[in-house]
N, C-alpha and C positions, 0 to 999 in steps of 0.2 A: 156680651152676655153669654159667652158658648160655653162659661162652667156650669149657667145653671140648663142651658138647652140639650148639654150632654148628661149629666144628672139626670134629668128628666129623663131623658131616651135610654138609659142604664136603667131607673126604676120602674121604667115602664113595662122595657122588655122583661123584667123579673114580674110585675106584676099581675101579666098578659098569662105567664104561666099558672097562676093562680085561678084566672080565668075561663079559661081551658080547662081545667087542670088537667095539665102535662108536665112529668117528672121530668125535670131535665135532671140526664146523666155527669153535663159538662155544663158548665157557662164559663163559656171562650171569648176573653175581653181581647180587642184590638188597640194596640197603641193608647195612647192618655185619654183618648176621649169616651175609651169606654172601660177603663182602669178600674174604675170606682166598683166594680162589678165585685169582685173577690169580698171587698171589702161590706157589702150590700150583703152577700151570701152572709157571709158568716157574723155577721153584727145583727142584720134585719131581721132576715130569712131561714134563718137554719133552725128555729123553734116548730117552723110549717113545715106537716108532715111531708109534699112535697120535695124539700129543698132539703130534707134528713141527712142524704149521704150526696147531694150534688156535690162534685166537686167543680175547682178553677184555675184558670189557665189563661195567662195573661202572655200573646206575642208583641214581641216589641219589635215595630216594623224602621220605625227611626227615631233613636234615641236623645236624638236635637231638641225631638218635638214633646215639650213633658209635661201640657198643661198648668204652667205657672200662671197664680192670678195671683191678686189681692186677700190677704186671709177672711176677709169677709164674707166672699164665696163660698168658705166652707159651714157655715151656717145655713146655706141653701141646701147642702146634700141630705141632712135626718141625720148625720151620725154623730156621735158624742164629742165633747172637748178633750176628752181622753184618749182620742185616737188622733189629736191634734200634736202630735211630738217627733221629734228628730228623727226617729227610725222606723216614721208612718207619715202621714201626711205633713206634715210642717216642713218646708224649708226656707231657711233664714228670713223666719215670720211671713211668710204665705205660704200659699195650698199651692200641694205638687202634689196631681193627680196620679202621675205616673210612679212617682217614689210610692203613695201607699197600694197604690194596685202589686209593685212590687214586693212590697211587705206583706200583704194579705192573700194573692196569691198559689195555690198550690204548690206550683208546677208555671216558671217564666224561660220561654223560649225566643227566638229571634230568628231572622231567616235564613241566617248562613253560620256555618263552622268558624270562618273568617272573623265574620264581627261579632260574636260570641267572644272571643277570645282579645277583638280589640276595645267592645265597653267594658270586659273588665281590666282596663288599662287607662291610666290618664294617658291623656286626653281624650281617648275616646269613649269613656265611659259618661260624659259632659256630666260629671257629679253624682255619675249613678252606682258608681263602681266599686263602693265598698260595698252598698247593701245590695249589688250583684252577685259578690262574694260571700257575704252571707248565707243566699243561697244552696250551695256548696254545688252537689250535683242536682239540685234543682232545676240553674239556670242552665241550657244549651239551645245549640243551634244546631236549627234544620233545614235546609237550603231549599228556597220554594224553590215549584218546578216550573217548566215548560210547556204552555197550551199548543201541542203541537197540532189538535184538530184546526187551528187558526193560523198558526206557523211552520208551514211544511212547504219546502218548494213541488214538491212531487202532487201535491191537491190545489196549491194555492190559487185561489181564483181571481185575485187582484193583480197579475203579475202576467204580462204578456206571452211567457211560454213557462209550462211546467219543465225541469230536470230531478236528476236524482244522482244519485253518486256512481252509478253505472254509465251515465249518459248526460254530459254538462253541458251540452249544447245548447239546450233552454238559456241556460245560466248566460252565454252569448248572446242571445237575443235579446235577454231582459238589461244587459250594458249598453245593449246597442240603445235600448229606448229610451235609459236611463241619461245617457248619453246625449242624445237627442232631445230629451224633454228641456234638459239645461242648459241646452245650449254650445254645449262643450264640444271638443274634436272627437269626430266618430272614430276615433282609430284603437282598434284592439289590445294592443301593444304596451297603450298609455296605462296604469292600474289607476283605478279609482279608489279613494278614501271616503267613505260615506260617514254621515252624525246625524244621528235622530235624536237628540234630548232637547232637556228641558236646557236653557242657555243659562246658566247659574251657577254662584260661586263654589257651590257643592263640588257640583257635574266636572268641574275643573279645567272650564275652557280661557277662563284670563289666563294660564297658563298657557294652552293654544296662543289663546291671541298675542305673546308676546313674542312667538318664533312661528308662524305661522305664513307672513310674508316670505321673510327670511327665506325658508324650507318652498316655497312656490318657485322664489326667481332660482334658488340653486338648483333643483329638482325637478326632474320630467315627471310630475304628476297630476292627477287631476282629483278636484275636492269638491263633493254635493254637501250641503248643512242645510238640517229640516229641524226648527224649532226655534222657541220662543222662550223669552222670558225678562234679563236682567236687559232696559234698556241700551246699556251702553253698549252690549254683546250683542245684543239686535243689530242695532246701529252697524258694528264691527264689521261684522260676518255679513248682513247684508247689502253693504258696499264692494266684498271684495269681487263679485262679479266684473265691478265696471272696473278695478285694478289688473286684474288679470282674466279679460276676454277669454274665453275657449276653453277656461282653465279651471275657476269657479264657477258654482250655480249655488242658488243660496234661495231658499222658503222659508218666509217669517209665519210662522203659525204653525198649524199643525192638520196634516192630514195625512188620515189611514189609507188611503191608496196608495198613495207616493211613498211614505213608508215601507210600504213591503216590495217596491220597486226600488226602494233603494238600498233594502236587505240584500233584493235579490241580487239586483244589478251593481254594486260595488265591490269591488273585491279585497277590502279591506273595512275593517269598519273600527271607527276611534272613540275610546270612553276612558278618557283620562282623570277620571271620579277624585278629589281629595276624598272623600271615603261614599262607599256603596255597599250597604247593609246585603244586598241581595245582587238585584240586575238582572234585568231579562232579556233585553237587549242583544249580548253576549252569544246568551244561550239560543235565541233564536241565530243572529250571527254566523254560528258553526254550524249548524240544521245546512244553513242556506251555502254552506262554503266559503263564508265573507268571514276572512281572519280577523278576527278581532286583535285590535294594539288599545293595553288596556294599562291602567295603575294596580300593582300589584295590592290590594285593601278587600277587605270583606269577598263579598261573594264573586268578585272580579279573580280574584286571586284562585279562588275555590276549583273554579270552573275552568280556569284556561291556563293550558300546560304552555313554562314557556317556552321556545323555540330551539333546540340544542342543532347550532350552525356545525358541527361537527357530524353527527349524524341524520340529520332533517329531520327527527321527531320533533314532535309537539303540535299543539293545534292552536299557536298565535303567537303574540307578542307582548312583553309584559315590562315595565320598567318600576324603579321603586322610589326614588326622588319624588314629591309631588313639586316639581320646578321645570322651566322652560327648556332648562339642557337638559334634563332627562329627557323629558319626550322630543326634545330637537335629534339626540340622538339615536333616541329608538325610531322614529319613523324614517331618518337617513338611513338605518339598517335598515328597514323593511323595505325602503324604496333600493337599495342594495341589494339585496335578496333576489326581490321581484326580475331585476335584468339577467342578475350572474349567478343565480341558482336557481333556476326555473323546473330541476326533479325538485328540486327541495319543497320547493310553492305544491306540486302537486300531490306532495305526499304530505305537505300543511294539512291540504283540503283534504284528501282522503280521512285522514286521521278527524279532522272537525267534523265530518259529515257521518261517522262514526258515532259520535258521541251521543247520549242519550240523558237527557234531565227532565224525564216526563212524572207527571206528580201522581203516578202507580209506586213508583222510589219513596217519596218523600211522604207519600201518606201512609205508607209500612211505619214508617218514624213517629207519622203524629199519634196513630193508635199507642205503640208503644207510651209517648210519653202521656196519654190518657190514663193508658191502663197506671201509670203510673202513681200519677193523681188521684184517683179512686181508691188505689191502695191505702193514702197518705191519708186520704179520708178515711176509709175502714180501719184503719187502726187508731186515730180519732175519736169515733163512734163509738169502738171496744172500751178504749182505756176511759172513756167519759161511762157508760153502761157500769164497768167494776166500779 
């Protein structure tokens, strides 16, 4: 029943302001479940003085997700069988919440430059991608930012020692622990790989797991994995401790502490994503000096320069295959890197810890595309008045 529990929660929230009465300037829908909103404006709402010149603004956080039901759901929402058609709610005879929120609309954004660019593209647009283009310059992307009052090694309270980019000795201490928490060889030398996701086919670790042995017995490295999800990647990852003693450490679930110990304390950290709309990960990642080895897709791509082994710029590692030999051989260069260019590694980290994606950036961008909206509406408003 979540078409008719989000419906509900969409007509509510519109209703509330009636209640109140409070003009809202925006109604900013999230993803499919609250899509219907646009559509709500300007079919219900937009006769109540209130809602006169609101405008909408629909972000699309992942475009997989697009509220498809049964067409009978869409007799629960109040809105007419006329808005029941191919280039608004109907797809291939059910309700797609997210296609008419896209239709209806304003102003439709997403969270990165990157996947902006790859929903309006088969395959990644999962069917969305003509009436993205549509759009025209409606749709864009704006890359969320970075809580860095939560993720900063220099404040971080969860993390055995603070450092900072002047002073990374913390950043030692918190390997040592991390090191020690898993069980692993306390020795410095060794670089560590850390994964904090969710375990799922998205995230892109059956990949991992198909070269991931492999890359242990050939390579001096050491691998933490913090997360949950697809049982069989459960399963996977948390056996290979008892395969490789001293070498693995592996948490099925999920916890915020260990998390930001393993930001801290790893000095590498892996998000090999088939695609990743946004990612935050990353971005704390570079804060903490932990290079990230990423899949060149959406906001992975956005955020992390790749490596130029010629000159040592860059602040990670990027590869573009979503297959086992790409990341088999990206992480052999990284672990290449790590022994026989060790200026290179530290001026990786200088440059990461450098970089800034705090949401003082990104929320320049969303006023902008407010103001935008409002525009779309006042002209609107005129040409309906003549």
């Amino acid at each position: 029943d979540n078409p008719k529990r989000f419906a509900f929660l969409s007509k509510a929230a519109l209703e509330l302001c009636t209640y109140l009465n409070f003009k809202p300037d925006i109604a900013h829908a999230n993803d499919w479940h609250t899509a219907i909103i646009p559509a709500f404006v300007k079919r219900m709402y937009r006769p109540h003085p209130l809602f006169k010149n609101t405008a909408t603004v629909l972000t699309i956080h992942n475009i997989a997700y697009q509220g498809r039901y049964n067409r009978s759901y869409y007799f629960n929402t109040g809105l007419g069988w006329e808005d029941f058609t191919q280039d608004k709610f109907e797809h291939y005879g059910d309700v797609n919440f997210l296609k008419g929120g896209i239709h209806f609309a304003d102003v439709v954004n997403t969270v990165s430059p990157g996947y902006a660019t790859e929903t309006s593209e088969v395959p990644g647009g999962y069917g969305m991608e003509y009436f993205l283009n549509l759009k025209g310059e409606d749709y864009l992307g704006i890359l969320n930012g970075a809580d860095y009052d939560h993720w900063n090694p220099e404040t971080d309270k969860l993390i055995p020692s603070n450092y900072s980019i002047d002073n990374l000795y913390g950043k030692a201490v918190c390997k040592n622990a991390l090191q020690q928490h898993f069980s692993l060889k306390q020795e410095p030398e060794i670089p560590v790989i850390g994964i904090v996701s969710r375990l799922v086919e998205q995230k892109g670790f059956r990949i991992i797991a198909e070269c991931i042995e492999e890359l242990l017995a050939e390579n001096n490295f050491q691998l933490v994995v913090l997360g949950a999800g697809d049982n069989r990647l459960e399963n996977f990852f948390g056996s290979l401790p008892g395969k490789f003693e001293g070498k693995v450490g592996a948490y099925i679930g999920y916890n915020n502490e260990l998390a930001h110990l393993v930001e801290a304390g790893s000095d590498f950290f892996l998000m090999p994503s088939l695609f990743e709309p946004c990612g935050l990960n990353q971005m704390y990642s570079l804060k903490y000096g932990t290079l990230p080895i990423v899949r060149s897709t959406g906001g992975l791509n956005d955020t992390v320069i790749n490596y130029d082994q010629k000159t040592g710029e860059g602040t990670g590692f990027k590869f573009q295959e979503p297959s086992c030999k790409a990341a088999f051989n990206t992480i052999t260069w990284v672990i290449d890197t790590w022994y026989n260019r060790k200026s290179h590694i530290k001026k990786l980290i200088k440059n990461a810890m450098q970089q800034n994606f705090s949401w003082e950036k990104s929320a320049g961008k969303y006023v902008k595309m407010y103001n935008r909206a409002l525009y779309k509406v006042s002209l609107t408003v005129h040409q309906t008045v003549r």
